[in-house]
C-alpha positions in Angstrom: 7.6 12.1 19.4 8.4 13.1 15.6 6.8 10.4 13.2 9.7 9.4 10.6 7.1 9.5 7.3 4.0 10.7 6.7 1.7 7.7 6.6 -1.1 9.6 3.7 2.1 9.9 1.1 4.8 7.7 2.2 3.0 4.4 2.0 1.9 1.8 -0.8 0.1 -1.7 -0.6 -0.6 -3.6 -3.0 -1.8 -7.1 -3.5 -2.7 -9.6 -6.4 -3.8 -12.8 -7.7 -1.0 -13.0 -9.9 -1.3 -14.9 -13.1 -1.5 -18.7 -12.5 -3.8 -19.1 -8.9 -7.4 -19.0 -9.1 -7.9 -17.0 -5.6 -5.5 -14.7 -3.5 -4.1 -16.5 -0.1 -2.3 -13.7 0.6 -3.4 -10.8 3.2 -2.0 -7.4 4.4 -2.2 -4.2 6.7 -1.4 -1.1 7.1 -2.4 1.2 10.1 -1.5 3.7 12.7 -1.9 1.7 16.3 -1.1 3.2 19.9 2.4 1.3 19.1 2.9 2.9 16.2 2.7 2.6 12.4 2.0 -1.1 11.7 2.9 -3.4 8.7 1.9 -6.9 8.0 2.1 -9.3 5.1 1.0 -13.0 5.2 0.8 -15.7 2.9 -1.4 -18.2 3.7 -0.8 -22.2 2.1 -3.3 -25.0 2.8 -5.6 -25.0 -0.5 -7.3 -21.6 -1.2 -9.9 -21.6 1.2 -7.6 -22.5 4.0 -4.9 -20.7 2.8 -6.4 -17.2 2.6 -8.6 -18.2 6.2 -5.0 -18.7 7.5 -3.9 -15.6 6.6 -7.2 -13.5 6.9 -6.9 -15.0 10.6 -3.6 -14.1 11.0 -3.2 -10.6 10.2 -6.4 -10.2 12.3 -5.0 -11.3 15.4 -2.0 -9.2 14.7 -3.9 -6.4 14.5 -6.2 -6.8 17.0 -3.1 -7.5 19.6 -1.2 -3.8 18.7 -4.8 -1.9 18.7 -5.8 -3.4 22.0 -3.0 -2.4 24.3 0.0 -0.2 24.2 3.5 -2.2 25.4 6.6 -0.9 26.6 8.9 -3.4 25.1 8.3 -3.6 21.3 10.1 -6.9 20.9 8.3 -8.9 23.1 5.1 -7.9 22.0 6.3 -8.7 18.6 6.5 -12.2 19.4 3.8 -12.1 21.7 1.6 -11.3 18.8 2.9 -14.5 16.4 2.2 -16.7 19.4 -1.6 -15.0 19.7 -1.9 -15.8 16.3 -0.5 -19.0 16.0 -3.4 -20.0 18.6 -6.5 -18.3 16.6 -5.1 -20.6 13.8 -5.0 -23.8 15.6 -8.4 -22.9 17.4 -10.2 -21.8 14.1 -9.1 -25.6 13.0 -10.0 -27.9 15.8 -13.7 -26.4 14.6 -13.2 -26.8 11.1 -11.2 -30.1 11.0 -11.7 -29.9 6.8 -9.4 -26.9 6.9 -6.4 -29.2 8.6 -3.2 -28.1 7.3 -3.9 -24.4 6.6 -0.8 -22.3 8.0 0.5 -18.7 6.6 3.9 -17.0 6.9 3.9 -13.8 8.7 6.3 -10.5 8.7 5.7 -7.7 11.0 7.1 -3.8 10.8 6.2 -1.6 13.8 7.6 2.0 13.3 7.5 4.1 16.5 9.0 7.4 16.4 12.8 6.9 14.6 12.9 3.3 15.2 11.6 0.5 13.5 11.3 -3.7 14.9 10.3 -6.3 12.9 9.8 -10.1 13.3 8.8 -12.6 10.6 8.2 -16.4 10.0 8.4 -18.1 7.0 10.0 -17.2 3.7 7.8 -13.8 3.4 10.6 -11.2 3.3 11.6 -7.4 4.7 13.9 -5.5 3.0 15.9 -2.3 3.1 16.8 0.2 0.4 20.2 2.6 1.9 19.7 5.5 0.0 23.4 6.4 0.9 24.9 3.2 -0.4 21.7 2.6 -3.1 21.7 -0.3 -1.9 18.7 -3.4 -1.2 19.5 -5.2 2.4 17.6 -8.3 3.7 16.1 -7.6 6.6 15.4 -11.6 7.4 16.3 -14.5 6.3 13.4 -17.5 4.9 12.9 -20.1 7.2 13.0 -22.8 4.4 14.4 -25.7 3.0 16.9 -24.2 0.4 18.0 -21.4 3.0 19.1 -24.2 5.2 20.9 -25.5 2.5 22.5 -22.1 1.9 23.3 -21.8 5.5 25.3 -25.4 5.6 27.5 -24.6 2.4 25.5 -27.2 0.7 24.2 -24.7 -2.3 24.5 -20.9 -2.9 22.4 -18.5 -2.8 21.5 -17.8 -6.6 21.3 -21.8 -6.6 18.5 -21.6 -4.2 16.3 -19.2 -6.5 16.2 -21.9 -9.0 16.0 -25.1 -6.4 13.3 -27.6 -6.9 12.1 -27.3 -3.6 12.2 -23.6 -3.1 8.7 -23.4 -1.7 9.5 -26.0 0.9 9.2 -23.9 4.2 10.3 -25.0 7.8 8.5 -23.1 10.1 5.0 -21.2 9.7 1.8 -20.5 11.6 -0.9 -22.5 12.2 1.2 -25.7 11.7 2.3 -26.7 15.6 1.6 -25.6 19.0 5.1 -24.3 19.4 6.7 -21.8 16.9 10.0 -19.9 16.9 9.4 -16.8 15.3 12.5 -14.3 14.5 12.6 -11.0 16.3 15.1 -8.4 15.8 17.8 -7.8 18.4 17.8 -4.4 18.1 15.7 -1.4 16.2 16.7 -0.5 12.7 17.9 3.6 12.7 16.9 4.7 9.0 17.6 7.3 7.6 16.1 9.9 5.1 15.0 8.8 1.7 15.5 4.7 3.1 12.6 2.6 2.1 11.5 -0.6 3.5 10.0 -3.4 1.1 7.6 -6.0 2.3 6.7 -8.6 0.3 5.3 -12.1 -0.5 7.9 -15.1 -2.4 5.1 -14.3 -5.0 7.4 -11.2 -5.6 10.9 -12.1 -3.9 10.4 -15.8 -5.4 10.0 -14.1 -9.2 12.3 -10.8 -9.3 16.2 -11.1 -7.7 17.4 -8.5 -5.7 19.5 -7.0 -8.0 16.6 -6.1 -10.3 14.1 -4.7 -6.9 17.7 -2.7 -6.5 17.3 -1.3 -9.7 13.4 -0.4 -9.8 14.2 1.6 -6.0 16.6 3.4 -7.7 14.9 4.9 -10.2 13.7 8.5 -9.6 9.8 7.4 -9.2 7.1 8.3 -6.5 6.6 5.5 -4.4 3.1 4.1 -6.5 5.4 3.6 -9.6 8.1 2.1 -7.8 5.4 -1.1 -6.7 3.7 -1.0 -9.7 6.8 -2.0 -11.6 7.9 -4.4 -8.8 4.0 -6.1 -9.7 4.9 -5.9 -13.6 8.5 -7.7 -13.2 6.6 -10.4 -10.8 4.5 -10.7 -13.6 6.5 -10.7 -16.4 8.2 -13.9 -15.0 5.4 -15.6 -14.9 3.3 -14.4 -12.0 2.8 -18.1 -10.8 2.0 -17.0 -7.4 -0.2 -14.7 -5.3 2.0 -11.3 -4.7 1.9 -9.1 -2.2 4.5 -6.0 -1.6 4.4 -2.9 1.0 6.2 0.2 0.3 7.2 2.7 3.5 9.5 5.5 2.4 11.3 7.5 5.5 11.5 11.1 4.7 11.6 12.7 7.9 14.3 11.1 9.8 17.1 12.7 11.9 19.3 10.3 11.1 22.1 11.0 9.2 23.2 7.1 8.9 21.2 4.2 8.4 22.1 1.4 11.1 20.4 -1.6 10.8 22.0 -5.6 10.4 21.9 -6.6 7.0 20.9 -10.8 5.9 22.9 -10.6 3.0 24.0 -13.1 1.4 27.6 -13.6 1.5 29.4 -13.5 -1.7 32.7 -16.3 -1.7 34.8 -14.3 -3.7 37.4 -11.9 -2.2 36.9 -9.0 -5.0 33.5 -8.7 -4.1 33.8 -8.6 -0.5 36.5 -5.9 -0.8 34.6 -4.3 -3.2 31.8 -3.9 -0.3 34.1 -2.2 2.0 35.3 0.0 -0.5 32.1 1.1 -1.4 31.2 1.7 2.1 34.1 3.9 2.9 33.1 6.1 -0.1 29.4 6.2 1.7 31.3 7.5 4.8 34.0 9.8 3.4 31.8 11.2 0.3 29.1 12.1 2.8 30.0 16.5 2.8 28.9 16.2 6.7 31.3 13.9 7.0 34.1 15.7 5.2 34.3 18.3 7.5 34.9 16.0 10.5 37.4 13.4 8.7 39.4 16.9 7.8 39.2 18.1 11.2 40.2 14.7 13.0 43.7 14.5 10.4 45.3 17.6 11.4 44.1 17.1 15.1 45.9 13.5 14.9 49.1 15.0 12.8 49.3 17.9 15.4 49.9 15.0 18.5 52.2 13.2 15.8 54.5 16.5 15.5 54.4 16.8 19.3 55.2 13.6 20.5 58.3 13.8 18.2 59.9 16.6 19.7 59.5 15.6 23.2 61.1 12.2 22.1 63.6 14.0 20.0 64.3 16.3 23.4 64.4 13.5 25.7 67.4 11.8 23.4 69.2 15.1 23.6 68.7 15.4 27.6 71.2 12.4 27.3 74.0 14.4 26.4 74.4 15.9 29.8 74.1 13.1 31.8 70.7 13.2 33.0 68.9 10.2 31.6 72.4 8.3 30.8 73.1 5.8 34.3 76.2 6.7 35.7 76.7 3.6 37.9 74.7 5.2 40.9 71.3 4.7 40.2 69.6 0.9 40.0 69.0 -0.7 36.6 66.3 -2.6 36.3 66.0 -6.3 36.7 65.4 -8.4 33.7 61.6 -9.7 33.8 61.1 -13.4 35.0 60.3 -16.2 32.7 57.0 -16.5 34.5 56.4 -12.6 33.2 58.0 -13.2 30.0 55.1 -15.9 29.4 52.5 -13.5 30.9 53.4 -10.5 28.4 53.5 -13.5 25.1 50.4 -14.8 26.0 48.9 -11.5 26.1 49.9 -10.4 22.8 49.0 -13.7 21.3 45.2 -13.1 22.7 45.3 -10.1 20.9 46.5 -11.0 17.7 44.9 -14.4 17.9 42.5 -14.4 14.5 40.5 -17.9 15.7 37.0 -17.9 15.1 35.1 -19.5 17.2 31.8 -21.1 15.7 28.4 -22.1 17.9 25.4 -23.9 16.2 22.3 -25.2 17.9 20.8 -28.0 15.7 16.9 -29.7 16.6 17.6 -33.4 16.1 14.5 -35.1 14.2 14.2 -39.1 13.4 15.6 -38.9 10.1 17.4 -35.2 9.9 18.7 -32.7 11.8 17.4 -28.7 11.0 20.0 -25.8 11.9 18.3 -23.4 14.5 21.1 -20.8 15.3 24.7 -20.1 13.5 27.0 -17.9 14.7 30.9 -16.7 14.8 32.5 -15.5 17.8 36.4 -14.2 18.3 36.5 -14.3 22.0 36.6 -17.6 24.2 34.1 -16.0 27.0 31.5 -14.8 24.1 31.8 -18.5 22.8 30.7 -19.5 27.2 28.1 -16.6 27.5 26.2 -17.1 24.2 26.8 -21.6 24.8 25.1 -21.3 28.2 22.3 -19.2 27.6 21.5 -20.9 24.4 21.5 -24.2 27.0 19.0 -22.5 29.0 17.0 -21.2 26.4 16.3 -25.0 24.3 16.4 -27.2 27.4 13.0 -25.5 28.0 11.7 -26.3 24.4 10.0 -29.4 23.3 12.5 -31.2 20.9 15.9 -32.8 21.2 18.5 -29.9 20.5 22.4 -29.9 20.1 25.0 -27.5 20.7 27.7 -27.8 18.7 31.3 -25.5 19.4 33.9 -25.3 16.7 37.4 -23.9 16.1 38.4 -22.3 13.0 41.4 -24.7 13.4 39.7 -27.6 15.5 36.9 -30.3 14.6 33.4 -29.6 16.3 32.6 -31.0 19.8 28.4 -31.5 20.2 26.4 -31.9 23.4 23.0 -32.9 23.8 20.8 -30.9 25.6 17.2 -32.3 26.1 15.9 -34.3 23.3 11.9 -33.9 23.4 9.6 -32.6 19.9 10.5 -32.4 16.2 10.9 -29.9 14.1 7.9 -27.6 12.7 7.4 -28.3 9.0 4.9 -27.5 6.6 3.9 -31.0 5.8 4.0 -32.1 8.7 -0.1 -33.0 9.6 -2.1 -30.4 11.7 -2.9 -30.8 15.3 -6.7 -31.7 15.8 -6.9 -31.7 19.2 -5.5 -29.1 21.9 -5.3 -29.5 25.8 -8.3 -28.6 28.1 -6.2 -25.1 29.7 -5.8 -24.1 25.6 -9.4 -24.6 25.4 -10.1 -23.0 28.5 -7.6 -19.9 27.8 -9.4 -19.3 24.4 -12.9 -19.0 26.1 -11.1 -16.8 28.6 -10.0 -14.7 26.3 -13.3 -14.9 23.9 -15.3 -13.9 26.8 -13.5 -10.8 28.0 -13.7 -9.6 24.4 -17.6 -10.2 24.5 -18.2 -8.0 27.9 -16.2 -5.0 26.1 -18.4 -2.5 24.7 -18.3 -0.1 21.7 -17.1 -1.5 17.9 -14.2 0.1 15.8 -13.6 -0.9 12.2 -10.2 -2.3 11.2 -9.7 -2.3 7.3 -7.7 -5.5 6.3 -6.4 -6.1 2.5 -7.4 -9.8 2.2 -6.9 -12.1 -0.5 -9.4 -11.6 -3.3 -8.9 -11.3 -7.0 -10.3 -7.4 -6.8 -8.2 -6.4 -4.1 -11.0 -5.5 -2.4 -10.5 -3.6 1.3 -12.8 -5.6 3.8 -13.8 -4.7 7.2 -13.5 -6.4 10.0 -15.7 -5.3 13.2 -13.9 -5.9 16.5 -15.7 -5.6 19.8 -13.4 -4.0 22.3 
């Protein structure tokens, strides 16, 4: 299997203090695993000490979980790995009860052959630059307070870079038993010269996109490209630790970068059309696409010129009789009323621009948090998606909604099964876990004991020097 970039040159990782905290809580990794090339940036909150242990911890079990095994499907595993985590977190605590609290965001980029998955919590971010479009896409979206808000209409999105409580996060590691991490659906496709940006709110928090745009479209190796994005963190202030990873594809077959993009979504309709047209110009401009878009117009003319002169020659077979009904042959009946209805209802279901909107929402004592948001055009999408999203939270602790709207209707709710609240970051850490927990993690601490041999992992953990620390595993 090609690898899409070459992981000596087309890789940079950098992490600092920034200008304000006295230690760095942040943590990352780079390295080649038997599931490929592996990326992870966490940012740990809980004080310094437990900040920084959360994500030191975090990034460990990651690691440990992709070097240990080799999996067949790449999204599970993903998730797989945040729950293994989220367990080393809570088990580190319930020794060190002074540490209650600590947590850490996580994002995840596993690169195997010319596909790349990713999964995330918190409001640590992944990013796409399209070369073609020269363009910055997010990858995710922040599980926090203000992208909730953004989600519900309430604020927009360049409102929410200067909100109060920006650094308000909803979900995390290391907080509760039961997390919902965000996996992709499907791998991203890059293509040539794309480059994916990892990074701590210490960099996404202090520089917009628009100006990270700019900076990755510059004409710079890779190592001057992160070294500015560092400087501009800085330069506005550099209150927090920041963190950013740098993976540049340059040996990609693709011709087409296809990947979901967590925009946000601009209200006005010059800038959406403005989108589209710029796309077009990606597709048309492209010379390997010229050839085919010149190819495809004369084939389509060519069945236009056609199908005009065998209508024009059926018209003139009329002349002599042969398709004009001379009283002998049968003319067809007039279509029933019932087919009449048929055929209408038909066309109206294919010109019929409802949108059909389905929202699960987790139902606290005092608020409710937005889980999933999503627009559908067809009626049986709305009935797949609605039942499987039934089966899928009647099995979580919580008490959940589903909530089905109309474009042109008001929106009907359901309650599922109400059970456990909502993860938060303030919300107090668990102390005490369940006897099988206990006995899973001596399980699991013991088979790693009776494995023999050591290999060194190198982890990027949060000091003020930046300083590469080794972590011995026993395998």
């Amino acid at each position: 299997m090609t690898d899409i970039l070459n992981f000596n040159t087309d890789i940079i990782s950098i992490t600092d203090v920034g200008l304000v905290r006295q230690a760095n809580e942040d943590s990352c990794f780079v390295s080649k695993t038997p599931n490929g090339y592996l990326f992870v940036v966490c940012d740990g909150m809980g004080g310094h000490i437990g900040g920084a242990e959360a994500s030191r911890i975090a990034v460990h079990s990651i690691v440990d979980f992709f070097m240990e095994n080799e999996y067949r499907d790449l999204r599970q595993a993903l998730a797989d790995s945040l729950f293994y985590a989220n367990d080393q977190i809570l088990n580190y605590v319930y020794g060190n009860p002074d540490l209650q609290g600590m947590g850490t965001t996580a994002c995840i980029l596993l690169i195997q052959g010319n596909k790349a998955y990713f999964a995330h919590i918190g409001d640590s971010r992944i990013y796409l630059f399209c070369k073609q479009q020269q363009r910055l896409h997010r990858i995710t979206q922040d599980h926090s307070y203000v992208q909730k808000l953004v989600n519900e209409g309430i604020i927009t999105d360049d409102e929410a870079e200067h909100h109060l409580e920006k650094n308000k996060i909803m979900r995390a590691l290391g907080i509760e038993e039961d997390i919902i991490p965000d996996v992709c659906t499907k791998p991203i496709q890059p293509a040539n010269g794309d480059v994916f940006l990892i990074c701590s709110d210490g960099l996404s928090g202090m520089v917009d996109d628009e100006h990270l745009q700019q900076i990755l479209q510059q004409r710079n190796d890779l190592a001057k490209k992160g070294n500015k994005m560092m400087s501009a963190a800085k330069q506005a202030g550099g209150l927090d630790n920041i963190t950013l990873q740098l993976i540049q594809i340059t040996n990609s077959k693709s011709t087409v970068s296809l990947f979901e993009s967590k925009n946000p979504v601009r209200k006005t309709t010059i800038g959406h059309s403005n989108n589209i047209i710029q796309s077009l110009k990606t597709v048309i401009l492209n010379p390997k696409n010229f050839k085919l878009i010149a190819i495809t117009t004369l084939f389509t003319a060519l069945v236009i010129i056609l199908a005009f002169l065998i209508f024009r020659g059926g018209k003139g077979g009329g002349k002599d009789g042969n398709s004009r009904n001379d009283g002998n042959q049968p003319i067809a009946a007039p279509a029933s009323n019932q087919e009449n209805s048929i055929k209408q209802q038909n066309s109206e279901e294919k010109t019929d621009p409802t949108i059909f909107k389905i929202r699960i929402i987790e139902v606290s004592q005092f608020k409710e948090t937005e889980l999933f948001n999503r627009s559908y055009v067809k009626t049986s999408d709305l009935e797949i998606v609605g039942d499987s999203l039934k089966e899928e939270y009647s099995k979580q602790p919580g008490k959940y909604i589903i909530e089905t709207t109309r474009s042109n209707g008001e929106p009907e709710r359901e309650n599922i099964i109400p059970q456990k609240t909502v993860t938060k970051e303030t919300k107090p850490q668990k102390t005490s876990s369940t006897s099988d927990r206990n006995k899973n993690t001596n399980d699991k601490n013991k088979s790693k004991d009776n494995q023999k041999g050591v290999s060194d992992v190198k982890i990027q953990s949060g000091t003020n020097n930046d300083d590469t620390t080794k972590i011995n595993k026993k395998k």
